[in-house]
C-alpha positions in Angstrom: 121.8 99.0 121.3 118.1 97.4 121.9 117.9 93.9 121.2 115.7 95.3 118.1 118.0 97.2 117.0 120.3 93.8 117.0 117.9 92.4 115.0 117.8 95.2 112.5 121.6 95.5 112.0 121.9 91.6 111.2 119.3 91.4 108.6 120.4 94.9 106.3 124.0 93.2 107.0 123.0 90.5 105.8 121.3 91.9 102.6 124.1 93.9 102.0 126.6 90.8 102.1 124.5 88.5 100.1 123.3 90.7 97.4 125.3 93.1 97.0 128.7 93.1 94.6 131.7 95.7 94.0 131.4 97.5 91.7 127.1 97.7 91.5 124.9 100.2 91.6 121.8 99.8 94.2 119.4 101.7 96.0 118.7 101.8 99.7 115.4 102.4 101.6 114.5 104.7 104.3 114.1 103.8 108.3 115.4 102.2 110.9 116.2 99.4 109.5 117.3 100.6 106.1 120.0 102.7 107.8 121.5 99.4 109.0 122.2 98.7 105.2 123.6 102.0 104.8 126.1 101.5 107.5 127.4 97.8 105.8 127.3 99.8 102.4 129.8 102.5 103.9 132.1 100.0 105.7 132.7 98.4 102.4 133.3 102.2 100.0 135.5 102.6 103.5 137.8 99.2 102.5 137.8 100.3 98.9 135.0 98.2 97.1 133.5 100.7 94.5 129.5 100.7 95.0 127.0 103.7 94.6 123.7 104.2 95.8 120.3 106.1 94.4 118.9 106.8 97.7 115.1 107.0 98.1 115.3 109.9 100.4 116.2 113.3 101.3 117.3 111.4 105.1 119.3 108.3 102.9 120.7 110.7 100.8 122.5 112.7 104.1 123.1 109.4 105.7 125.2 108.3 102.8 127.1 111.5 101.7 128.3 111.3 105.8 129.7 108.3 104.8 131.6 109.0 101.5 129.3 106.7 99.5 128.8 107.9 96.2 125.2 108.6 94.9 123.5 108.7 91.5 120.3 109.9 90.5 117.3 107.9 89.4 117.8 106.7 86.2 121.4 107.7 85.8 122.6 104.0 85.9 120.5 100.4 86.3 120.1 99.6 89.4 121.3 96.1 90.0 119.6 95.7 93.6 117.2 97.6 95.8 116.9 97.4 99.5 114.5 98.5 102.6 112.7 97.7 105.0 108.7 97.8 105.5 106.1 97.9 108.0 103.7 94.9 106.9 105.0 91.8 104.8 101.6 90.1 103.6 101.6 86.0 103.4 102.1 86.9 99.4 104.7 89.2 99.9 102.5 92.3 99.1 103.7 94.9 101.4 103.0 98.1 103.2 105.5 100.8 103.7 105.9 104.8 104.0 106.0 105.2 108.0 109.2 107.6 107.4 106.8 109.1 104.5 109.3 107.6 101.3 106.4 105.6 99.9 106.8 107.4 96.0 110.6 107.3 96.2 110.6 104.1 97.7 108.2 102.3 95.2 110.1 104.3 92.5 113.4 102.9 93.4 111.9 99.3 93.9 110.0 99.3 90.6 113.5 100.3 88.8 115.4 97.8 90.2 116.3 94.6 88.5 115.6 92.9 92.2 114.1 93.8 95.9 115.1 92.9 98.8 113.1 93.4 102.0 114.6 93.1 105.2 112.3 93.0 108.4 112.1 91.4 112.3 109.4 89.1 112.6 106.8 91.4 113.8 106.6 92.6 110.2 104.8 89.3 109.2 101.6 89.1 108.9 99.0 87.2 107.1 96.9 89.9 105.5 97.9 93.7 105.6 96.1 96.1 107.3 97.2 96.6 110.8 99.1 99.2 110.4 97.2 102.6 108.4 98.0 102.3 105.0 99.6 106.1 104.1 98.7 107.5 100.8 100.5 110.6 99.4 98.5 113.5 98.7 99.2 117.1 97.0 98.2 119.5 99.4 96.0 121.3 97.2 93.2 118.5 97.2 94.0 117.3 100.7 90.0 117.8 101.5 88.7 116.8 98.1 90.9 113.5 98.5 90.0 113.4 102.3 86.1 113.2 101.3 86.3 111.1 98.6 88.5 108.0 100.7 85.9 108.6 102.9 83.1 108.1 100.7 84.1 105.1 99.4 85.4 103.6 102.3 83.4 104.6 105.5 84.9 102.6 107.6 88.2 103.6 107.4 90.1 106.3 109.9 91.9 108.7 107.6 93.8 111.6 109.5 96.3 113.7 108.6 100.2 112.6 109.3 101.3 115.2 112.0 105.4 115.5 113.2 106.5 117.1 115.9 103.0 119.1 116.2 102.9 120.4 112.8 101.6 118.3 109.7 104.6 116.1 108.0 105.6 117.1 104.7 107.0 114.7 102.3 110.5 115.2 100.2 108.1 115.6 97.3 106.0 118.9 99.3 103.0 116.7 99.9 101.2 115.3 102.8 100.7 112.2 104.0 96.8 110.5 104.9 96.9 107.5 107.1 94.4 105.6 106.5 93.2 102.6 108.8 91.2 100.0 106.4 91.3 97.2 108.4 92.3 93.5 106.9 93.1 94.0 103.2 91.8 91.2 101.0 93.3 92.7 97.5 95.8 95.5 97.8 96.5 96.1 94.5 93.0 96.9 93.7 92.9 99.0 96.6 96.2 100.6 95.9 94.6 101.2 92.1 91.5 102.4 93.5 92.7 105.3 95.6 95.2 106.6 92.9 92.3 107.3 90.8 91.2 109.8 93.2 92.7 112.8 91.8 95.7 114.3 94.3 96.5 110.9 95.1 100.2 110.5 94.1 101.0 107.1 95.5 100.4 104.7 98.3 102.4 102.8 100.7 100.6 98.8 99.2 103.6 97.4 97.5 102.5 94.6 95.0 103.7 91.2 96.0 104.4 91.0 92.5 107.7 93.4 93.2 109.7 91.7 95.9 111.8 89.1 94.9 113.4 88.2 98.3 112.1 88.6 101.9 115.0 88.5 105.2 114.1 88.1 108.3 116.2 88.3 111.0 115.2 86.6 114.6 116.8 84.7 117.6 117.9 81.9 115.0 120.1 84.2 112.8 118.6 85.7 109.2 116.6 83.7 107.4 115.0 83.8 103.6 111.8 83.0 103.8 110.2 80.9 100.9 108.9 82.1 97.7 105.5 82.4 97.5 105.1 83.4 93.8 107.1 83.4 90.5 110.0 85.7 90.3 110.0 88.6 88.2 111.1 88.1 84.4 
């Protein structure tokens, strides 16, 4: 195991431990950190504790029936807690996620929940998102249409398609994935509003700040929670 991955595996632990109580229902993320939370989460169905899990993916989903945890669909039951990882955490909390292509199901999950945890390393931080390409789910049918019209209204930005394994990625959902390279974001949610009013555009991967009520990060020090930078959710 990579140092990384240390780092990974002590702050889903740590999520899992803190926030997480028998008998709950929660939902957990997508990635490689994510899957750290997973492995906690089966360790305790595995000593008895009763806990069930509304995945946020097709992968999450496999991950946990390999470890006996039980699963419920979205909406079936309140979802006391969500975790996941993410690939930016803004100064504000605002966030950018979707490199493993969860972004609908991820937000989905995250807006149901009564509270979200995020749990990163400390490369995730940065001041303003924006470094890493912002990906923005797209039904296939307008991928050009939607292609053009990003395009048009922001020139600067790179958008190309998401490719796998040579041949282009293809959500849970059937869609595709644009990554879209907008340099230092200022206002996310009115850049996340603006593309989904281009028509084809299901979601994007800007997570209001507004949605995460807790932030770990896990470094040489141990995990640590950083401070709030905004009023919790009512």
């Amino acid at each position: 195991m990579t140092h990384e991955d240390e780092l990974k595996r002590a702050v889903s632990f740590a999520a899992v431990d803190r926030y997480v109580r028998a008998g709950t229902c929660i939902g957990l993320g997508t990635g490689t950190t994510a899957r750290w939370a997973i492995v906690r989460v089966g360790e305790r169905i595995a000593r008895g504790e009763s806990i069930v899990v509304v995945p946020t993916s097709c992968a999450t989903e496999r991950e946990c029936r390999e470890l006996g945890i039980p699963l419920a669909a979205l909406g079936e039951r309140e979802i006391d807690i969500a975790i996941d990882g993410a690939d930016e955490v803004a100064a504000d909390w605002s966030l950018t996620k979707g490199r493993g292509g969860a972004l609908f199901r991820e937000k989905a999950v995250a807006l149901a929940a009564l509270a979200f945890v995020v749990v990163v390393t400390p490369e995730k931080l940065v001041a303003r998102l924006g470094a890493f390409a912002t990906p923005v789910e797209v039904v296939p049918f307008t991928l050009r249409t939607v292609t053009r019209a990003i395009e048009a209204a922001y020139p600067q930005a790179g958008v190309r398609r998401r490719v796998a394994g040579g041949e282009p990625f293809v959500t849970d959902n059937g869609n595709a994935i644009l990554d879209c390279s907008f340099g230092s974001i200022e206002d996310p949610v009115a850049l996340d509003v603006s593309l989904r009013a281009i028509h084809g555009v299901l979601a994007t991967g800007l997570f209001p700040s507004a949605l995460t009520s807790t932030v770990l990060v896990a470094d040489a020090g141990g995990v640590r929670a950083l401070d709030e930078p905004h009023a919790r959710r009512a």
